[in-house]
MARDRENBA-986478 format. One record per residue (C-alpha): x negated, y, z negated; residue number from 1; residue in three letters. Coordinates in pm, 1 decimal, decimal comma, padded with zeros to 6 digits. Each point is the difference from the previous one (the first is absolute). Last residue first. Layout:
        px        py        pz  seq  type
         X         Y         Z  NUM   ALA
...
This chain:
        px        py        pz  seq  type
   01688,6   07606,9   04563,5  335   UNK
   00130,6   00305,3   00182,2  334   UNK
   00148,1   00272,2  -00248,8  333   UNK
   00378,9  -00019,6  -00103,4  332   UNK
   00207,8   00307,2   00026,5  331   UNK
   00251,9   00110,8  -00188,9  330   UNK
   00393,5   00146,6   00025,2  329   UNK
   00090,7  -00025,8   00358,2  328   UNK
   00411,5   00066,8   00082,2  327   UNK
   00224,0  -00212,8   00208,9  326   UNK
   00091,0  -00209,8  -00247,3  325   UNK
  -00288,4  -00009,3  -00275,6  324   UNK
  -00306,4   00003,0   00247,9  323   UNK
  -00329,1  -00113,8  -00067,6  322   UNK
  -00307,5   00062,0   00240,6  321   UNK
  -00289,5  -00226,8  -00006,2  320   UNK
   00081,2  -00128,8   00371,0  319   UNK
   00363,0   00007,4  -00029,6  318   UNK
   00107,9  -00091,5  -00390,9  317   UNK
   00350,3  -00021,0  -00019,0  316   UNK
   00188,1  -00000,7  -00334,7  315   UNK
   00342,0  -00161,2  -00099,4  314   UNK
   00127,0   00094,3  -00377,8  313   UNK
   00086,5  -00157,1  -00328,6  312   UNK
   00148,4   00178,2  -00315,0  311   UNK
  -00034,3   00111,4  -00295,2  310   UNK
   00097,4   00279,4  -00215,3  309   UNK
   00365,7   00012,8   00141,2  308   UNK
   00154,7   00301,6   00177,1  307   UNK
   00151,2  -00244,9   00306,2  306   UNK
  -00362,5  -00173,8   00044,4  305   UNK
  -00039,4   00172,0   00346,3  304   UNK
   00054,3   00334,5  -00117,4  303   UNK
  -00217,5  -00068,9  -00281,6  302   UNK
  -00323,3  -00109,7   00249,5  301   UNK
   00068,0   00309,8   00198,7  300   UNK
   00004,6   00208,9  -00317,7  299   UNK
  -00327,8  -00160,4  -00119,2  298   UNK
  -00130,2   00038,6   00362,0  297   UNK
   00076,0   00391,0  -00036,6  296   UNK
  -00156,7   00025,5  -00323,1  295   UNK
  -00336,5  -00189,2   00110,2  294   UNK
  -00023,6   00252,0   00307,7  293   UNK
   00029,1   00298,0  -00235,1  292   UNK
  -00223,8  -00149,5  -00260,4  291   UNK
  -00279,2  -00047,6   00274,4  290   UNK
  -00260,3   00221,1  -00126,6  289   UNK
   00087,5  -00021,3  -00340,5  288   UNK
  -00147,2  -00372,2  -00003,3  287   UNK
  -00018,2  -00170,1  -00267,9  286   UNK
   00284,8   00232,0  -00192,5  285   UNK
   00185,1  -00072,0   00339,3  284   UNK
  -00033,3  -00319,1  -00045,8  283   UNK
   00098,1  -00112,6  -00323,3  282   UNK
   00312,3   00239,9   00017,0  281   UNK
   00081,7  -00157,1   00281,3  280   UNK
  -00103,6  -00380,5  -00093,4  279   UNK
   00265,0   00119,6  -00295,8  278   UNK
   00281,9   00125,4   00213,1  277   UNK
  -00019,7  -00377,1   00174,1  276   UNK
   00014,8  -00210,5  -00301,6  275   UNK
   00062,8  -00308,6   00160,5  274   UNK
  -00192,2  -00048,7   00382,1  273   UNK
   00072,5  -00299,7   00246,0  272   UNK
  -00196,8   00102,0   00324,2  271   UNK
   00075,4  -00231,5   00307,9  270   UNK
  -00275,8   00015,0   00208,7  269   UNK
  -00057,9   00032,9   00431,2  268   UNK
  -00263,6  -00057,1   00167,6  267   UNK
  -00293,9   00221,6   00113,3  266   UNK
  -00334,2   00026,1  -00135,4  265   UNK
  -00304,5   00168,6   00151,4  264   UNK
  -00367,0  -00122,4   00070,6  263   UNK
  -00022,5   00056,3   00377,3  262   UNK
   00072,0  -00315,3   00121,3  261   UNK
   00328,5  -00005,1  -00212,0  260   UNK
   00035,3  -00173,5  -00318,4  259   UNK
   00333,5  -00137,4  -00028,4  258   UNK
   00254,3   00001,1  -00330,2  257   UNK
   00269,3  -00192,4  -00107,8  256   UNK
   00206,9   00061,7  -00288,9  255   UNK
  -00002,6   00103,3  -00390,1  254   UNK
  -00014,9   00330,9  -00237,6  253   UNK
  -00007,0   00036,8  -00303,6  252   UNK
   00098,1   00283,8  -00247,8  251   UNK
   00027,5  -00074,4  -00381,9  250   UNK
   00171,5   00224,3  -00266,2  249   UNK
   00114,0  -00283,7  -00219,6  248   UNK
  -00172,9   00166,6  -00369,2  247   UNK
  -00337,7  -00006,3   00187,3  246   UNK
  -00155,2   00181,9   00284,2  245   UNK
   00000,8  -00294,7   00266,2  244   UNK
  -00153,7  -00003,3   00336,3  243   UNK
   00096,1  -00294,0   00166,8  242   UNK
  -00111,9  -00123,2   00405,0  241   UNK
   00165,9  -00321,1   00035,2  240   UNK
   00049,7  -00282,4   00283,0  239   UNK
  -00191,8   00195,8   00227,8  238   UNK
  -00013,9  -00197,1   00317,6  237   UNK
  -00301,7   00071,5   00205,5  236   UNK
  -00049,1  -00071,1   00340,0  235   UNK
  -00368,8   00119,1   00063,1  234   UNK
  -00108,8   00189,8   00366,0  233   UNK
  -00315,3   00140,0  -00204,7  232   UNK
  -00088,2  -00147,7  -00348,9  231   UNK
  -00259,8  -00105,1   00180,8  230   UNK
  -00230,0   00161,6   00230,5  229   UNK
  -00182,7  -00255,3   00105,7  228   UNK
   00156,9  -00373,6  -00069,1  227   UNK
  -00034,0  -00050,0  -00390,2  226   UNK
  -00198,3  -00302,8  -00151,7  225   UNK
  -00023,0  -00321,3   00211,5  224   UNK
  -00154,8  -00202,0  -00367,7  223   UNK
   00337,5   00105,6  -00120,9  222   UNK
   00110,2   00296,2  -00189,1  221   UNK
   00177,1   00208,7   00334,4  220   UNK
   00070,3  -00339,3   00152,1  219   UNK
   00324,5  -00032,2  -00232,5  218   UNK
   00090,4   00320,1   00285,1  217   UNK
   00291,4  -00103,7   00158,7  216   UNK
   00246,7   00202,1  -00164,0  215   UNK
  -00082,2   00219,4  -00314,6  214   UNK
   00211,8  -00075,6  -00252,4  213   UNK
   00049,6   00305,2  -00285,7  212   UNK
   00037,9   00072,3  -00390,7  211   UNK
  -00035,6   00275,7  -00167,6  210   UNK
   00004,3   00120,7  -00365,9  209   UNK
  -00084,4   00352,5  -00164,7  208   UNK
   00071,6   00118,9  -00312,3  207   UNK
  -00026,9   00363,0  -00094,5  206   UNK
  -00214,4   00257,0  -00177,3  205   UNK
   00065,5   00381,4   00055,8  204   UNK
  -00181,0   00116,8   00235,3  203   UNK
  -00290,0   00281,0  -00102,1  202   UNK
  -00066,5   00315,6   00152,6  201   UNK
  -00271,3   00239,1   00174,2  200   UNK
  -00213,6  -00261,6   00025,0  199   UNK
   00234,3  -00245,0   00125,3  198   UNK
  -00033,9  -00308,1  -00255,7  197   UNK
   00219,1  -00304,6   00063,2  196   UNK
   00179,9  -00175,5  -00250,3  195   UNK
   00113,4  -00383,2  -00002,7  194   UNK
   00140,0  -00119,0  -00302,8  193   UNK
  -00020,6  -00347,7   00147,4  192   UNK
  -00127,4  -00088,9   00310,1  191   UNK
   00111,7  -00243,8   00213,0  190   UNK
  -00074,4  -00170,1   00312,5  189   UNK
   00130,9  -00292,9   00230,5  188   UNK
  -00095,1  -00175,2   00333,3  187   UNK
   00087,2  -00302,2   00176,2  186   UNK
  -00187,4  -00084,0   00361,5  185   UNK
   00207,6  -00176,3   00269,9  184   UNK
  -00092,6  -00316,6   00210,6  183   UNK
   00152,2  -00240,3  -00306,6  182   UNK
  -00078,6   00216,7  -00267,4  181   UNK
  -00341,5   00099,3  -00063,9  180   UNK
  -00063,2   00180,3  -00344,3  179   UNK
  -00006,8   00349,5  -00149,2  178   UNK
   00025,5   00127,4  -00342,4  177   UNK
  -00140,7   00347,5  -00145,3  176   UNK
   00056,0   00106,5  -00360,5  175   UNK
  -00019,7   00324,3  -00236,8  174   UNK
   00048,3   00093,2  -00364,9  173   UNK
  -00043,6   00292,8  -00210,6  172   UNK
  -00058,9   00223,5   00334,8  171   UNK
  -00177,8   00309,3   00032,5  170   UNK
  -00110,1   00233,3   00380,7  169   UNK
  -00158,6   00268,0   00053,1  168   UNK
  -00010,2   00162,0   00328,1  167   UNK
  -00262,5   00271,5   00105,4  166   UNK
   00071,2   00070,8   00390,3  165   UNK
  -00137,7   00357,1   00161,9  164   UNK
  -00028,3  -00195,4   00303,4  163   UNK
  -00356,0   00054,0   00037,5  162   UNK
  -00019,6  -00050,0  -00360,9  161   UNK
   00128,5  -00350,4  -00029,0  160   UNK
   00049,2  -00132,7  -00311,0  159   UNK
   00197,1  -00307,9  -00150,4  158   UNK
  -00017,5   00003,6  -00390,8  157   UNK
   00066,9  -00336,3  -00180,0  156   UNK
   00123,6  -00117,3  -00375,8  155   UNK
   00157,0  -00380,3  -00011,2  154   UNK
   00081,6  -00119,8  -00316,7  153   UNK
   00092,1  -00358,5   00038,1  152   UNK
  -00067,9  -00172,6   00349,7  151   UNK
   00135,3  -00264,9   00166,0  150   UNK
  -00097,8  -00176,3   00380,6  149   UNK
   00089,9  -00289,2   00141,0  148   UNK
  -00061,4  -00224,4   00341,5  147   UNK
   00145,4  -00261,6   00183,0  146   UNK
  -00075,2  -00226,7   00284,0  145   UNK
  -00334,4   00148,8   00071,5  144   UNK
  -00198,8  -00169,6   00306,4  143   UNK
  -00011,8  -00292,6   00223,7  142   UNK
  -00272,0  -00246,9  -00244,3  141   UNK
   00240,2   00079,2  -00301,1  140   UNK
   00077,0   00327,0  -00189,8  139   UNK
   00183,3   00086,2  -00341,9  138   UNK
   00006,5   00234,9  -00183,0  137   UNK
  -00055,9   00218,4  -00330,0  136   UNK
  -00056,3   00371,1  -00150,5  135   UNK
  -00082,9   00108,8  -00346,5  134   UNK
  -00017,3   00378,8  -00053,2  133   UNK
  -00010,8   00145,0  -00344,3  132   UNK
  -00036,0   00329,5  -00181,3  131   UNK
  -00024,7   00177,5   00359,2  130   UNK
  -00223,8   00253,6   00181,2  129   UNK
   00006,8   00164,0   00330,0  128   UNK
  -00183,3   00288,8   00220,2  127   UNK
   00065,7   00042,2   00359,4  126   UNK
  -00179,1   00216,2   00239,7  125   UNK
   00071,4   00119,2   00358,6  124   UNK
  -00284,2   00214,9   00151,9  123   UNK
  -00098,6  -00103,3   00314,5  122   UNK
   00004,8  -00263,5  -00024,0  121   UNK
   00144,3  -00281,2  -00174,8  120   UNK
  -00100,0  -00060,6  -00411,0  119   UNK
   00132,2  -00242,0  -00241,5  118   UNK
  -00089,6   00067,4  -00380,5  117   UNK
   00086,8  -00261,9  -00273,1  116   UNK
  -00013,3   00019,8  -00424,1  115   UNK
   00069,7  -00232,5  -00010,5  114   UNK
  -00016,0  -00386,6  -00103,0  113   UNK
   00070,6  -00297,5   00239,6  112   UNK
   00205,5  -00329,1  -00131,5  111   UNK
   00058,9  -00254,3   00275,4  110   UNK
   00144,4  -00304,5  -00000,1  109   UNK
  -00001,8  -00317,3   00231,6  108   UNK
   00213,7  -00239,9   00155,3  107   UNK
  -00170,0  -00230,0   00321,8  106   UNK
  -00265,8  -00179,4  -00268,1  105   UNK
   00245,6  -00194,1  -00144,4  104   UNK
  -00149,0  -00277,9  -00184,1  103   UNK
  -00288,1   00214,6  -00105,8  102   UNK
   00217,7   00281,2  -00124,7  101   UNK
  -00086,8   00352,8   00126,1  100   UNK
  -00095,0   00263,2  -00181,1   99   UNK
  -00128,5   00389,9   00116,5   98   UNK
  -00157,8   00272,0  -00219,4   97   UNK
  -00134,2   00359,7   00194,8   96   UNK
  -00133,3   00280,5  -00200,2   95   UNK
   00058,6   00354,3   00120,7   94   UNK
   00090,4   00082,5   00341,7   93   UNK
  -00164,3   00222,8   00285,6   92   UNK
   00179,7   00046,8   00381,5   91   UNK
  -00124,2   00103,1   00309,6   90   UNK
   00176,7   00107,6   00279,5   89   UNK
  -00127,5   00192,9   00340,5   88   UNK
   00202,4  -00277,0   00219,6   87   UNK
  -00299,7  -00075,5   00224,7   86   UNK
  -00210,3  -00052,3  -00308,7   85   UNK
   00204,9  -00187,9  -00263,7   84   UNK
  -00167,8  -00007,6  -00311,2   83   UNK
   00064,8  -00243,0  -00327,8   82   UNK
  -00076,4   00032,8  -00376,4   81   UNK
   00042,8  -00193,9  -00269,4   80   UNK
  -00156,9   00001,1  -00337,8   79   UNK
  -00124,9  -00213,5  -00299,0   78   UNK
   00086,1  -00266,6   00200,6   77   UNK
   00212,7  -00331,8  -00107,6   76   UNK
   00098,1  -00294,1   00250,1   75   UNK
   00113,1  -00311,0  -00134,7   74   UNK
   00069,0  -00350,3  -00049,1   73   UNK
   00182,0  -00155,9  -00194,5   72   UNK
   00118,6  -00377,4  -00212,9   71   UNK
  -00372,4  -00016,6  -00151,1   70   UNK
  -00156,7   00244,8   00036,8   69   UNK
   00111,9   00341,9   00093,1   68   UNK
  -00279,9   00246,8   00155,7   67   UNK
  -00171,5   00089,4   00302,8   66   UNK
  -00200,2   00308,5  -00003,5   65   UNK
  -00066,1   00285,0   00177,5   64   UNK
  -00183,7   00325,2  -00144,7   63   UNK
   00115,1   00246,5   00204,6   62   UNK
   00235,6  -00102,1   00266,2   61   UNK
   00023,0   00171,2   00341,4   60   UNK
   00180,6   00004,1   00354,5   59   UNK
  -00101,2   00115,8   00278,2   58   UNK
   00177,2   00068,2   00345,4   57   UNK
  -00229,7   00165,0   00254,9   56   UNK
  -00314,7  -00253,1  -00010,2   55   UNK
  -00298,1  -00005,6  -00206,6   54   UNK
   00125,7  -00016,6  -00360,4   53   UNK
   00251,1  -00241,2   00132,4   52   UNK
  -00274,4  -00239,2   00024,9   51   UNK
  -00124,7   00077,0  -00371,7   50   UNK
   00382,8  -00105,8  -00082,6   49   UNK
   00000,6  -00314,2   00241,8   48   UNK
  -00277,4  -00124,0  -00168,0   47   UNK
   00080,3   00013,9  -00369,8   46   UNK
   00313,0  -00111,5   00074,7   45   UNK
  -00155,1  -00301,7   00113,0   44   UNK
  -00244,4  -00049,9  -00260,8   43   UNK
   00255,1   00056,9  -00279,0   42   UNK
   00237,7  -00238,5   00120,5   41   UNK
  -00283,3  -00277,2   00076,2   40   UNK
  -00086,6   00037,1  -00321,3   39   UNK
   00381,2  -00005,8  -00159,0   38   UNK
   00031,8  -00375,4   00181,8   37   UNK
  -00333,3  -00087,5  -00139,1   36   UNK
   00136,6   00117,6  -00302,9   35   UNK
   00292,3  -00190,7   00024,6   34   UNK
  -00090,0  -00346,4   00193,4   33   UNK
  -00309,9  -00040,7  -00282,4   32   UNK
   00272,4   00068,9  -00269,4   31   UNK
   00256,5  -00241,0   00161,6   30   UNK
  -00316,9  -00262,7   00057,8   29   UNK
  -00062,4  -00005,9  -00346,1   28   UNK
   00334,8  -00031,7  -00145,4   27   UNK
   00103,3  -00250,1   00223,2   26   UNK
  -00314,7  -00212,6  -00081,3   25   UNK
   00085,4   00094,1  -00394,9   24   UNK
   00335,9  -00154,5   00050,6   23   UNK
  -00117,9  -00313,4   00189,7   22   UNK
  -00252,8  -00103,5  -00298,8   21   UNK
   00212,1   00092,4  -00272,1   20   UNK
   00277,3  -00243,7   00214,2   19   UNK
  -00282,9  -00262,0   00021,9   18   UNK
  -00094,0   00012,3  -00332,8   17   UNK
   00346,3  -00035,5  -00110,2   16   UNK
   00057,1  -00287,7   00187,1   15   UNK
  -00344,7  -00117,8  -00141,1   14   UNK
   00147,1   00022,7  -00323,8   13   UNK
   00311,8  -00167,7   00080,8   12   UNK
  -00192,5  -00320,6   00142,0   11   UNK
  -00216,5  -00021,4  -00296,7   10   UNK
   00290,1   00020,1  -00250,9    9   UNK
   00161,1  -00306,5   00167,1    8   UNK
  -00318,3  -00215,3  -00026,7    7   UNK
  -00031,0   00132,0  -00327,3    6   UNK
   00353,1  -00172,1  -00116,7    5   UNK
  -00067,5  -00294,3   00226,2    4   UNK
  -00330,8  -00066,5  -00208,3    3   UNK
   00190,1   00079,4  -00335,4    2   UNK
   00262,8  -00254,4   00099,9    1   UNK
């Protein structure tokens, strides 16, 4: 008995053995596999960057380094930079922190730190910091399928002194979503408390939200990219357009829009508005200059709602112009 007794002990210890054995080979040759894996990362971004050094669109990263073992891997700089040549932009970031899991390399996140400058000649500048911005997505061997963006506490100032532009801008919140659908491209926005700085005045803040399709143009964040001169010729339906003042008074519009060949819009919208004597007032204290033109629309608007504070009207937009009825009352620029 005691010989069949250590007989049987034998054979689960070197079970065991075996399994400790097996485990630690795993072990060892995931490590190896890892950082040889994060090596050849490094190496071949390391390449490509001084490349880009030499050519017209460069791209940099101080201090790479590949991080994340064991379940990520990872792409942190101290700072980020990139230069685009024939386009007169260039573009400076703080630090840089990326993470992807191992098992599914295709998904990553992003975390990059302000404070940000981006730069296009002549003389356009933009400034920006944030508390926080953390962005994600996720891209296969033909391109982006979806990408995200959200950021707390943004602060920015837009300038352009040729055009005598300074524009600030503050939001508590922000975020960007777009993905491939079917052929078409899905994209949304927000901002919350959004207020814009005018120099000589200050906005009010507001919440923003849109959401559009784009069809046909998936390809735009695929390995294909853009055709030339994209977004021009575009089918886009706006699904909603809100800008919302709180307490109810929100204004959206909604419908389909083309860009022409030469940049402007024309479609037609359906504007739902409630609390139209207080987008007025809101306005025209704005923007003085147009209070008589915002005054008459309001009264327009209340005609059509039978004297009630809200109410939802037809507008045509013919190549940037937009006409209420028969009569114009803004202008959009050419994207």
């Amino acid at each position: 008995m005691a010989s069949s007794s250590h007989a049987g002990t034998s054979g689960v210890t070197r079970k065991l053995v075996r399994l400790a054995v097996a485990v630690v080979l795993v072990v060892a040759l995931y490590t190896g596999g890892w950082f040889y894996a994060a090596s050849w990362l490094k190496d071949t971004l390391d390449r490509q960057l001084t490349a880009s050094a030499q050519g017209m669109h460069s791209a940099s990263c101080s201090n790479l380094s590949v991080r994340g073992f064991p379940f990520r891997i990872g792409l942190f700089c101290d700072a980020v930079g990139i230069d685009d040549r024939p386009a007169g932009l260039s573009a400076s970031f703080g630090a840089l922190r990326s993470a992807a899991q191992v098992y599914r390399p295709g998904h990553a996140v992003v975390e990059l730190d302000g404070p940000a400058q981006v730069r296009v000649t002549p003389d356009l500048v933009f400034d920006a910091n944030w508390d926080l911005m953390r962005a994600s997505g996720t891209a296969w061997t033909n391109g982006l399928d979806r990408a995200s963006v959200a950021y707390d506490g943004l602060k920015g100032r837009l300038n352009v002194p040729s055009e005598a532009v300074s524009l600030g801008v503050t939001a508590a919140h922000g975020e960007k979503h777009i993905r491939q659908s079917g052929g078409a491209l899905d994209v949304a926005a927000s901002f919350d408390a959004l207020s814009l700085d005018l120099g000589d005045r200050v906005l009010p803040p507001l919440d923003v939200a849109a959401d559009m399709t784009i069809a046909d143009a998936a390809t735009w964040i695929s390995a294909e990219g853009p055709p030339a001169g994209a977004p021009l010729g575009a089918n886009v339906e706006l699904r909603r357009l809100s800008l919302d003042l709180g307490d109810g008074k929100v204004a959206s519009l909604s419908g389909p829009l083309r860009v022409g060949d030469d940049g402007y819009l024309s479609g037609t919208l359906d504007l739902d508005i409630a609390g139209i004597t207080v987008w007025r007032d809101r306005i025209s204290e704005a923007f003085p200059e147009i209070a008589e033109t915002a005054t008459q629309v309001a009264q327009v608007i209340e005609g059509l709602s039978k004297g009630g504070d809200r109410a939802v009207v037809k507008l045509n937009v013919q190549e940037g112009t937009v006409y209420l009825g028969l009569f114009p009352i803004a202008f959009i620029p050419p994207v």
